[in-house]
Structures are given as structure tokens and as C-alpha cells.
GUPA-771021 format. One record per residue (C-alpha): x, y negated, z. Coordinates in Angstrom, 3 decimals. Layout:
BEGIN
PT         x         y         z
PT         X         Y         Z
...
***
This chain:
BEGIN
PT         x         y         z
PT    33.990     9.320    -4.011
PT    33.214     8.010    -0.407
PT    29.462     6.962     0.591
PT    29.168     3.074     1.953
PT    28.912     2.760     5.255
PT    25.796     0.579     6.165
PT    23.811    -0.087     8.355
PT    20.634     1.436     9.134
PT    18.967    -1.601     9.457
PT    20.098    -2.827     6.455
PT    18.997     0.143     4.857
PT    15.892     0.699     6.480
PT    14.958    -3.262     4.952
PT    15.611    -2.241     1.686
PT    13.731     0.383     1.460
PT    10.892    -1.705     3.030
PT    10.990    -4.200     0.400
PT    11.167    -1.549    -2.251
PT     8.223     0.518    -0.733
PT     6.189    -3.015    -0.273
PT     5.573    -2.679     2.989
PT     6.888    -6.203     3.930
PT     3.367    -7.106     2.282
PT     4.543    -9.913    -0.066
PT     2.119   -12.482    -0.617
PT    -0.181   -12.715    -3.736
PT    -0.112    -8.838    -4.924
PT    -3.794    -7.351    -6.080
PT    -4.257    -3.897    -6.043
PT    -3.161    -3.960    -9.836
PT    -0.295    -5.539    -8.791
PT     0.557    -3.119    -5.868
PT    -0.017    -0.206    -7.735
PT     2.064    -1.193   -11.214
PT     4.586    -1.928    -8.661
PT     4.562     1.283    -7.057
PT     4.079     3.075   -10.487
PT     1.128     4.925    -9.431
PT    -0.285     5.631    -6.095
PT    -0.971     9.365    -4.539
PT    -3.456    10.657    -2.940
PT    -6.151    13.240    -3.474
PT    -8.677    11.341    -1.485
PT    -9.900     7.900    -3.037
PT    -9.584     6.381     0.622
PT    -5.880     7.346     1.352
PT    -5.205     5.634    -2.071
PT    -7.312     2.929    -0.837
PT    -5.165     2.874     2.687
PT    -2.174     2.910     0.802
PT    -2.649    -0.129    -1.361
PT    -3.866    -2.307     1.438
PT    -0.826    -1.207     3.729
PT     0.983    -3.268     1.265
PT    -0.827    -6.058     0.959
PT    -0.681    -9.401     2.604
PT    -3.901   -10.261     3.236
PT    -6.525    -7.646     5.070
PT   -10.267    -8.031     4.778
PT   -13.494    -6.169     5.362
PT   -15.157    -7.168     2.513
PT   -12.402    -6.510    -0.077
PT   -13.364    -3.839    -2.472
PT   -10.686    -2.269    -4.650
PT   -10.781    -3.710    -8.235
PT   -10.821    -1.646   -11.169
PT    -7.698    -0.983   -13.837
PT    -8.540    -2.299   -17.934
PT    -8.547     1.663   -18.292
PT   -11.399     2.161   -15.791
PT    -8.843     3.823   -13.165
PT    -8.423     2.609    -9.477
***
């Protein structure tokens, strides 16, 4: 079976989109990481870095919001 040939920007888009790093608009951090099925990191503020990377908005004063099960 032959691979597609595509191109790399084409490719490189996708996996943008997929990896929400084209920051769509109106994703919480619940939303970003249900998305992402999990985040990982071993230190609470690369999780933290992670999540806002992909998401459209950027503030000082936003705090990340809690899960219903009391996980970030």
C-alpha cells in the first residue's frame, strides 16, 4: 500500500488543529483538557502552560478552574 503524498503544510495544519494550538475560541480549561484527553506534566505549572497555549484568550488574572472530581 503506498503512503499519500501531502504536503507538509497541509499536514503540519492538521496536526495544529488536532493538538489545539490554533487556539479556537470559547474553550475553558475543562474544555481544553477533555479535548486533549488529559494533559501531562509533572509540574502543576507546565500543565498550567499547556492549557493556556491552547487557548484563545490570555490573561493575568485567569486562574485555572477546577474539574467536578476536584482535579485540575
Amino acid at each position: 500500500m503506498a503512503l499519500p503524498n501531502l504536503p507538509t503544510d497541509r499536514v503540519l495544519s492538521w496536526r495544529t488543529r488536532r493538538q489545539l494550538l490554533d487556539r479556537p475560541a470559547g474553550l475553558g480549561t475543562i474544555d481544553v483538557v477533555r479535548r486533549l484527553v488529559g494533559v501531562q506534566a509533572q509540574v502543576a505549572s507546565a500543565a498550567e502552560q499547556a492549557v493556556a497555549a491552547r487557548q484563545a484568550t490570555r490573561s493575568r488574572d485567569r486562574r485555572p478552574t477546577r474539574s467536578p472530581t476536584g482535579r485540575w
